[in-house]
C-alpha positions in Angstrom: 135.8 -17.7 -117.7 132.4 -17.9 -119.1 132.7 -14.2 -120.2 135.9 -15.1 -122.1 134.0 -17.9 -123.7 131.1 -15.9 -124.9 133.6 -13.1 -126.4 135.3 -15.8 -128.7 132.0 -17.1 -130.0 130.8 -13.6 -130.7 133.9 -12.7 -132.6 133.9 -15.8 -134.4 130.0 -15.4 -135.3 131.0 -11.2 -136.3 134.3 -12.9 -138.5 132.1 -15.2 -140.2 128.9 -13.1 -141.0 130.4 -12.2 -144.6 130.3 -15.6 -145.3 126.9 -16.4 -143.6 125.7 -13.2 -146.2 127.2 -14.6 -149.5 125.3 -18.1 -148.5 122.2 -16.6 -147.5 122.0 -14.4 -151.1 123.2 -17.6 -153.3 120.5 -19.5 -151.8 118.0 -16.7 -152.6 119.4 -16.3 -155.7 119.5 -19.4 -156.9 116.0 -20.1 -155.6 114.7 -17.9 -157.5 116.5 -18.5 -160.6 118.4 -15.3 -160.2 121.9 -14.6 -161.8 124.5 -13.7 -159.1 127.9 -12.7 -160.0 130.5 -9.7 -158.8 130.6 -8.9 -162.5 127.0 -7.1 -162.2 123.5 -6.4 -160.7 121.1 -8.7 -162.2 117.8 -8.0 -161.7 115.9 -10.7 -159.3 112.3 -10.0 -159.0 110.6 -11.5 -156.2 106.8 -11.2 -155.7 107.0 -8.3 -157.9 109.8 -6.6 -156.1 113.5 -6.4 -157.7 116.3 -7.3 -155.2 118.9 -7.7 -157.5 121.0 -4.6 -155.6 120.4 -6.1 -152.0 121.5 -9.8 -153.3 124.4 -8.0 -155.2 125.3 -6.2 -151.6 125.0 -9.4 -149.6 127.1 -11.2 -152.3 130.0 -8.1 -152.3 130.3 -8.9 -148.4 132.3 -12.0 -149.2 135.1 -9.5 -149.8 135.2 -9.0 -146.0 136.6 -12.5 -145.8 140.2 -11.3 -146.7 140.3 -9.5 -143.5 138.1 -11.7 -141.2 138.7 -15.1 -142.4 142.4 -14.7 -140.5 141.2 -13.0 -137.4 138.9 -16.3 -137.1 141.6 -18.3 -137.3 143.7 -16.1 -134.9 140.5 -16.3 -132.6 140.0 -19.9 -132.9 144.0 -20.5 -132.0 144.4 -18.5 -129.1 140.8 -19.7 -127.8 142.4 -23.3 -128.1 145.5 -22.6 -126.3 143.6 -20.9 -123.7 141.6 -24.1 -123.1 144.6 -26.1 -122.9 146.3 -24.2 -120.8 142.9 -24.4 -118.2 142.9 -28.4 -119.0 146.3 -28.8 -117.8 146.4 -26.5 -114.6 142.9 -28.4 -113.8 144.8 -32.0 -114.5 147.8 -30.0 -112.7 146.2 -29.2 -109.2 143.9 -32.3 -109.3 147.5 -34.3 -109.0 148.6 -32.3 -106.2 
């Protein structure tokens, strides 16, 4: 069961890298003092070097949400349900 434990986690942690990316480039962004929108690349030069078009790459990931934000959710149910259905064959035979 450990397996089927470690598959959920890495599904959710895959579902929710989109929104680990757009966190990650606001927070670079906006230490920097960069502009960030979905409207345009802005330039954002760091240490000399313009990363406006990676931040602006990072920030378009969000878009992935639409299709992984649900499949999370899907994940987290059936992971739930799973778990309950251990819990109560576990409560079930400790009766017997």
């Amino acid at each position: 069961m450990r397996w089927v434990r470690l598959l959920f986690f890495l599904v959710l942690i895959a579902c929710l890298s989109p929104v680990i990316a757009v966190a990650i480039a606001g927070s670079i962004a906006n230490r920097h003092g960069c502009t960030l929108n979905e409207g345009a690349i802005h330039p954002c030069v760091i240490d000399g070097v313009d990363y406006g078009r990676d931040l602006y790459t990072l920030a378009m990931m969000g878009w992935l949400m639409i299709a992984t934000l649900p499949v999370a959710a899907g994940t987290i149910v059936l992971w739930v349900v799973i778990e309950a259905v251990r819990w109560w064959r576990r409560a079930r035979a400790g009766r017997a």
